[in-house]
TIVO-2410 file (N, C-alpha, C; in nm, 3 decimals):
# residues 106
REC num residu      c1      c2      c3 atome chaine
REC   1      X   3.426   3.183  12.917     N      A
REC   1      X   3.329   3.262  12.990    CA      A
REC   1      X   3.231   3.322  12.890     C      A
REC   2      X   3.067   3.275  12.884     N      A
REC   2      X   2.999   3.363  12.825    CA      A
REC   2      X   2.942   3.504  12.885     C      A
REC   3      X   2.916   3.599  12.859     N      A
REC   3      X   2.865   3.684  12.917    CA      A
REC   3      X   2.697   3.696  12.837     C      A
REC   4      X   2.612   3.762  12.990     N      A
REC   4      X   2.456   3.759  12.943    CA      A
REC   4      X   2.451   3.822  12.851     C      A
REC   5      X   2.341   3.809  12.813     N      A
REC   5      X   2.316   3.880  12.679    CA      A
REC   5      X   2.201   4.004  12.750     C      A
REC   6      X   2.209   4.136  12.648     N      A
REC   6      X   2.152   4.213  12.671    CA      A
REC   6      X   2.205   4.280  12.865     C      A
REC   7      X   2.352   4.329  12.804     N      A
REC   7      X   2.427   4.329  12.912    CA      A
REC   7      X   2.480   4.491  12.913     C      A
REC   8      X   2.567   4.558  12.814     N      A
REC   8      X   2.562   4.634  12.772    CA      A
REC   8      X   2.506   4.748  12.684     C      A
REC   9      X   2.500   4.875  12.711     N      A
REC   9      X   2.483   5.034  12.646    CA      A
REC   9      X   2.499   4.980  12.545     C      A
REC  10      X   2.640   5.021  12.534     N      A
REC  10      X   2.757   5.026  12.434    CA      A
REC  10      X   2.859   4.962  12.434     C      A
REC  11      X   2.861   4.889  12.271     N      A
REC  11      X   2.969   4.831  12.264    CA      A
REC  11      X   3.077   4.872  12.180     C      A
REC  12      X   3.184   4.903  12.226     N      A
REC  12      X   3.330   4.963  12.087    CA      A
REC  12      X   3.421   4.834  12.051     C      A
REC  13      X   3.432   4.875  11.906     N      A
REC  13      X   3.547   4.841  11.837    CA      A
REC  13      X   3.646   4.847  11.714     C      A
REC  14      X   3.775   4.901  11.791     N      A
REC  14      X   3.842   4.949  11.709    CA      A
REC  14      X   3.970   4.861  11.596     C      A
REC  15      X   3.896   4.868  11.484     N      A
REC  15      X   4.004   4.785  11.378    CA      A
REC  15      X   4.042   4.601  11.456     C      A
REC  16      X   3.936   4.595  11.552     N      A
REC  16      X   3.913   4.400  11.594    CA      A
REC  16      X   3.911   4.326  11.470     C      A
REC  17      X   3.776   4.373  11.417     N      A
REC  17      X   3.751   4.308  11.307    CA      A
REC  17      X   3.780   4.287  11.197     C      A
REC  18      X   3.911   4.346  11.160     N      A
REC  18      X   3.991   4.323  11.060    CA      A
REC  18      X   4.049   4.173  11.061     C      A
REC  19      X   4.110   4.116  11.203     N      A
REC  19      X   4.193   4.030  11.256    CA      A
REC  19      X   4.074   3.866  11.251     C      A
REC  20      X   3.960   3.886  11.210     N      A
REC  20      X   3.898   3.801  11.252    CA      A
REC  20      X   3.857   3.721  11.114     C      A
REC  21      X   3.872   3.621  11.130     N      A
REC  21      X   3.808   3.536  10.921    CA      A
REC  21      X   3.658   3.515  10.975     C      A
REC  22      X   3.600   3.570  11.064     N      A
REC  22      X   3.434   3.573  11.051    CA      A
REC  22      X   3.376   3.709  11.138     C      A
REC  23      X   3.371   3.816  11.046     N      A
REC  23      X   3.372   3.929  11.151    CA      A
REC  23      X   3.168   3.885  11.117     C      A
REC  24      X   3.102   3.863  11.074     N      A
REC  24      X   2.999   3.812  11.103    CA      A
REC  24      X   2.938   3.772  11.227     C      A
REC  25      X   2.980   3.677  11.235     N      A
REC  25      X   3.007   3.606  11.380    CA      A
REC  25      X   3.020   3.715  11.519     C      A
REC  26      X   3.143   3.807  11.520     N      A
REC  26      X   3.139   3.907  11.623    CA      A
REC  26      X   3.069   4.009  11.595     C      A
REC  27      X   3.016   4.057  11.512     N      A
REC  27      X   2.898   4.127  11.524    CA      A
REC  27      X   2.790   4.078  11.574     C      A
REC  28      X   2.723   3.928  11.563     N      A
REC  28      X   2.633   3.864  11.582    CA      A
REC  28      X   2.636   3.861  11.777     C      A
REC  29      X   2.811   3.869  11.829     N      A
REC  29      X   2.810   3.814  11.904    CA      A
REC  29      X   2.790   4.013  12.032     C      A
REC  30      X   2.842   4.051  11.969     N      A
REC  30      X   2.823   4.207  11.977    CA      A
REC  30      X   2.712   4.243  11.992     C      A
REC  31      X   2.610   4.162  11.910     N      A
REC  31      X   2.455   4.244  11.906    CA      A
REC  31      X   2.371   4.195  12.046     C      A
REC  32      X   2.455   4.045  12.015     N      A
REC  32      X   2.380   3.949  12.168    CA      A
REC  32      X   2.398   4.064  12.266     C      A
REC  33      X   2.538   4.094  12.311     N      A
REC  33      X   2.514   4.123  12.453    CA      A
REC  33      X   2.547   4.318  12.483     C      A
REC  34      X   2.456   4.326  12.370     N      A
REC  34      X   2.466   4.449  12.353    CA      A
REC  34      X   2.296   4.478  12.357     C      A
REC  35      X   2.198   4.582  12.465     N      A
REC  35      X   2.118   4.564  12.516    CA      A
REC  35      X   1.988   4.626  12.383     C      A
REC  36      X   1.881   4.624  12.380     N      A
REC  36      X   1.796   4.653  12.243    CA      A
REC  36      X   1.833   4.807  12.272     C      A
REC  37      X   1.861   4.864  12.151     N      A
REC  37      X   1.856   5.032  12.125    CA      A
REC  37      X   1.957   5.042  12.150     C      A
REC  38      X   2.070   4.986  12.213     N      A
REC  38      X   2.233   5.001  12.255    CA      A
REC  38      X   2.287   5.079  12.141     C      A
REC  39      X   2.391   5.134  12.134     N      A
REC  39      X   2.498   5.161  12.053    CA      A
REC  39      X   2.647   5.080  12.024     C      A
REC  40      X   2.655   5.036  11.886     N      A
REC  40      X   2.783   4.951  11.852    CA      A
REC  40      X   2.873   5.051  11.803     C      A
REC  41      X   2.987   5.118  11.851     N      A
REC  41      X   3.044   5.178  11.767    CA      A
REC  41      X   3.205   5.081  11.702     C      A
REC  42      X   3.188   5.119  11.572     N      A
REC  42      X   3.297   5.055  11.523    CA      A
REC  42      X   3.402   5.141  11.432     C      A
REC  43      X   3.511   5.127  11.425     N      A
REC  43      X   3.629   5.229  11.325    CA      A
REC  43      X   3.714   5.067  11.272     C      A
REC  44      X   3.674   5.060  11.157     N      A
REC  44      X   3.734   4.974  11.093    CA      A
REC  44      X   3.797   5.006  10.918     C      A
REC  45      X   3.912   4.979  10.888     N      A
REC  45      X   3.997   4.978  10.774    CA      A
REC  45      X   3.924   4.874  10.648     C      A
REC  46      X   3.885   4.944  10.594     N      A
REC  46      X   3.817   4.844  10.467    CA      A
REC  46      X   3.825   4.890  10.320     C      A
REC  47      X   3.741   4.811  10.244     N      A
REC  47      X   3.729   4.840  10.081    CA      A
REC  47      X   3.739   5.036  10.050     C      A
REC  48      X   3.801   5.068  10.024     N      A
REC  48      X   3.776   5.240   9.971    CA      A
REC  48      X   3.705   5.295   9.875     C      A
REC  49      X   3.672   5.397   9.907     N      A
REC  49      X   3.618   5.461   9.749    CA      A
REC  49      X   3.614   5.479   9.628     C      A
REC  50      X   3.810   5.475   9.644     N      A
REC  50      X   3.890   5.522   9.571    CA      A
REC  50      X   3.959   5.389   9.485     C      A
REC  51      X   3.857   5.341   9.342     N      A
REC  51      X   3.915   5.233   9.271    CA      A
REC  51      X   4.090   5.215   9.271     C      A
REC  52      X   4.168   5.250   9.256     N      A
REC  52      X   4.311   5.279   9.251    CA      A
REC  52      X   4.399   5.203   9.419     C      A
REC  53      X   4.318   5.243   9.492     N      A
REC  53      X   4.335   5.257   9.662    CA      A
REC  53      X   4.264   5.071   9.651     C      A
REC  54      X   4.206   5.057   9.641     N      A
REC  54      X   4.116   4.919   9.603    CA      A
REC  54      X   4.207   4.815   9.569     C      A
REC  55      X   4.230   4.854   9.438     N      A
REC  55      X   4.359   4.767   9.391    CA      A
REC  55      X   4.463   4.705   9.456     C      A
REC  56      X   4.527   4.804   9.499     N      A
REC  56      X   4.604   4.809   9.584    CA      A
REC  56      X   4.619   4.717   9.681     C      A
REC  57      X   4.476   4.728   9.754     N      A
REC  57      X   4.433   4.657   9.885    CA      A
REC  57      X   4.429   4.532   9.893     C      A
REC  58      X   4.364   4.512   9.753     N      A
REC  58      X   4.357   4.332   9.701    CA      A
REC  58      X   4.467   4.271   9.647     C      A
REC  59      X   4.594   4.359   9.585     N      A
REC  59      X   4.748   4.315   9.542    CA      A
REC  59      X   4.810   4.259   9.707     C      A
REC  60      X   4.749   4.328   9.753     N      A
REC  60      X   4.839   4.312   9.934    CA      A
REC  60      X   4.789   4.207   9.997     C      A
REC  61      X   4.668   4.202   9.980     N      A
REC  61      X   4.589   4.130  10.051    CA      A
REC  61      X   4.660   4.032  10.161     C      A
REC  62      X   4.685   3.936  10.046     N      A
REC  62      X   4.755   3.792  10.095    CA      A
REC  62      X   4.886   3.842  10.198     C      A
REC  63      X   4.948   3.967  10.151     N      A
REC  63      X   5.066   3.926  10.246    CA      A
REC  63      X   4.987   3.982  10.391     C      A
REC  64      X   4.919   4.073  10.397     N      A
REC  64      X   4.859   4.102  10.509    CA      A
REC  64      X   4.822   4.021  10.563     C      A
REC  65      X   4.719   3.925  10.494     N      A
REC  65      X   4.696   3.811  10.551    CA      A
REC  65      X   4.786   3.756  10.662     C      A
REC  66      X   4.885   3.701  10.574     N      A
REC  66      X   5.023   3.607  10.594    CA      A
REC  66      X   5.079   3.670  10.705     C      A
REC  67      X   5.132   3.789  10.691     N      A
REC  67      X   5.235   3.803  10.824    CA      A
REC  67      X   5.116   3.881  10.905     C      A
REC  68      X   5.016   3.983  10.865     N      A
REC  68      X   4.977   4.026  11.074    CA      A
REC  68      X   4.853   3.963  11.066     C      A
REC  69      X   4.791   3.876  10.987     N      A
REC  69      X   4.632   3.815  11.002    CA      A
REC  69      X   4.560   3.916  11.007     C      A
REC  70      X   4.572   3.991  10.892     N      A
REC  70      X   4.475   4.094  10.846    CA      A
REC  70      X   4.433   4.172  10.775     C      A
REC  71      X   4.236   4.155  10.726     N      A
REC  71      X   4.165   4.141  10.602    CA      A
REC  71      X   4.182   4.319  10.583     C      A
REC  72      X   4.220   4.403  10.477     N      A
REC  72      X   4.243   4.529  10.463    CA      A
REC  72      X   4.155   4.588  10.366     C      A
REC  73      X   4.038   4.477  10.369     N      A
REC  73      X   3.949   4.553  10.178    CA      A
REC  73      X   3.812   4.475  10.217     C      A
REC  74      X   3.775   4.432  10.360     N      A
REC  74      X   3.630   4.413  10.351    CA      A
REC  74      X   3.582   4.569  10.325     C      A
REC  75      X   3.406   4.496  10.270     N      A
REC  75      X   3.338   4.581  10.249    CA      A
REC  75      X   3.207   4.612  10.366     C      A
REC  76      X   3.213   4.673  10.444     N      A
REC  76      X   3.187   4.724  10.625    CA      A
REC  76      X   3.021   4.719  10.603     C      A
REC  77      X   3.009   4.797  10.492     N      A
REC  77      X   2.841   4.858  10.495    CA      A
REC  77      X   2.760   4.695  10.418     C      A
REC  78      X   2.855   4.623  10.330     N      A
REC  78      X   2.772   4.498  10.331    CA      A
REC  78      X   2.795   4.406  10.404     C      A
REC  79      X   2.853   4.383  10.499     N      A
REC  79      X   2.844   4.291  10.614    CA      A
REC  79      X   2.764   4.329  10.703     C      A
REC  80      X   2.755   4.448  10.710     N      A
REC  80      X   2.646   4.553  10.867    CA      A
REC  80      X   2.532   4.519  10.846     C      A
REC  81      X   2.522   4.553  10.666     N      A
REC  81      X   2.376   4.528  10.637    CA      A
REC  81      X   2.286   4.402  10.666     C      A
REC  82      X   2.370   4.272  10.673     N      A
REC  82      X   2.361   4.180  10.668    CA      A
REC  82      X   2.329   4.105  10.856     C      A
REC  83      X   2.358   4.219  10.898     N      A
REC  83      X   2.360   4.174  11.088    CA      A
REC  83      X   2.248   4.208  11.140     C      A
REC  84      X   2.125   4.300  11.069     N      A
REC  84      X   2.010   4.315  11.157    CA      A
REC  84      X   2.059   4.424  11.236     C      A
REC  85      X   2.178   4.484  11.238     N      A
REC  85      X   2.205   4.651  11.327    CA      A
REC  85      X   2.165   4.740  11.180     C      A
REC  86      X   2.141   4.864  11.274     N      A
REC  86      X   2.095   4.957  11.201    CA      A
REC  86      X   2.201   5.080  11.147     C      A
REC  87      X   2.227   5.119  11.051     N      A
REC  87      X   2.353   5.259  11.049    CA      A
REC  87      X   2.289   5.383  11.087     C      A
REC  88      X   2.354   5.421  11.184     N      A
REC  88      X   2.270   5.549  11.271    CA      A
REC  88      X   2.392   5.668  11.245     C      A
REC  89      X   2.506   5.621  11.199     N      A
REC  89      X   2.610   5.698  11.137    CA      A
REC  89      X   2.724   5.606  11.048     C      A
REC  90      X   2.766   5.714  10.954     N      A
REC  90      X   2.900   5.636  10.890    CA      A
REC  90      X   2.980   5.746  10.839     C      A
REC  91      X   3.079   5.755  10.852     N      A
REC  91      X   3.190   5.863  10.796    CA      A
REC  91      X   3.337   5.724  10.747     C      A
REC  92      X   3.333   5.795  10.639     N      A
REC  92      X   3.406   5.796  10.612    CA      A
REC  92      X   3.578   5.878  10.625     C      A
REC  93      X   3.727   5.779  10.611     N      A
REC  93      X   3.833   5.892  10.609    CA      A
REC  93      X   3.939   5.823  10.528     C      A
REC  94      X   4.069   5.899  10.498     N      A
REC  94      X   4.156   5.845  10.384    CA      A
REC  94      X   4.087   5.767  10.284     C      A
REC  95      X   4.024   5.851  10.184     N      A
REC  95      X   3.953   5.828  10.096    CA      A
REC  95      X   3.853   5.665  10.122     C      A
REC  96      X   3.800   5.669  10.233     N      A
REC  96      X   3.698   5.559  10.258    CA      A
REC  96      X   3.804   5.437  10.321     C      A
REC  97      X   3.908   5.438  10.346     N      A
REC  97      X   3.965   5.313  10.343    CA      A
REC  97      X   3.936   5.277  10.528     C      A
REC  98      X   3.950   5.422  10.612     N      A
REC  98      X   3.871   5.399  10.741    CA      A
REC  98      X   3.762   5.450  10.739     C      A
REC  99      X   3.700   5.339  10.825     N      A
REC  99      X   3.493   5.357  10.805    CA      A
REC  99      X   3.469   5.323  10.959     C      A
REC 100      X   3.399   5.459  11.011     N      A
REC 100      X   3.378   5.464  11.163    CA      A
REC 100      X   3.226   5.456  11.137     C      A
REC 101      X   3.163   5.363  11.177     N      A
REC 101      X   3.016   5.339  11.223    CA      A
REC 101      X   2.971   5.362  11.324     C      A
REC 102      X   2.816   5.442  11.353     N      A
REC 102      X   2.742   5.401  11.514    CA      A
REC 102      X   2.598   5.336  11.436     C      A
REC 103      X   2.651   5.211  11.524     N      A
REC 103      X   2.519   5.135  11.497    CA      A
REC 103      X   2.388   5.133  11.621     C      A
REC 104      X   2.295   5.094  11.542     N      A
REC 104      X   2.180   5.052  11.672    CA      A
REC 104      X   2.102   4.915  11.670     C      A
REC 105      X   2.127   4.867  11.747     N      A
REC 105      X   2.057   4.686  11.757    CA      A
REC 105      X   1.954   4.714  11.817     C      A
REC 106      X   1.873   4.702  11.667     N      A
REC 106      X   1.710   4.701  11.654    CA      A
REC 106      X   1.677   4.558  11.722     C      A
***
């Protein structure tokens, strides 16, 4: 089932895009049917602030991978940047490792 585009306000999502090997793609697909000036809000687990916390993330990586299919150290603000949405907010929490965005699809 596709749905129209330019369908929704607002679109949420919480920690989806961890689970996905092209969160590109669902943003792209997010922006479609998400209406011009809409709001994307997203809370996603990624790369941290905190070099040490980092490490960490990328030692694990693979098993995360392996047993729940999921990426724990993207980097949120360069993939966003990369989608043509706009950052209309970003907070950071646990030293950056969750990153809650409100975007706007310019």
């Amino acid at each position: 089932m596709t749905l129209k585009s330019d369908l929704f306000d607002c679109v949420v999502d919480t920690f989806g895009l961890n689970y996905t090997l092209y969160p590109e793609k669902c943003l792209d697909e997010m922006k479609r049917v998400c209406k011009p000036n809409g709001k994307i809000l997203l809370i996603e687990s990624g790369k941290s602030n905190h070099q040490l916390l980092n490490y960490y993330l990328e030692i694990m990586l693979p098993l995360h991978i392996d047993k729940y299919g999921y990426f724990n150290n993207r980097d949120w603000e360069a993939i966003i940047s990369k989608s043509g949405l706009k950052i209309i907010e970003h907070e950071e929490r646990l030293n950056g490792s969750i990153q809650i965005f409100v975007l706007e699809n310019i």
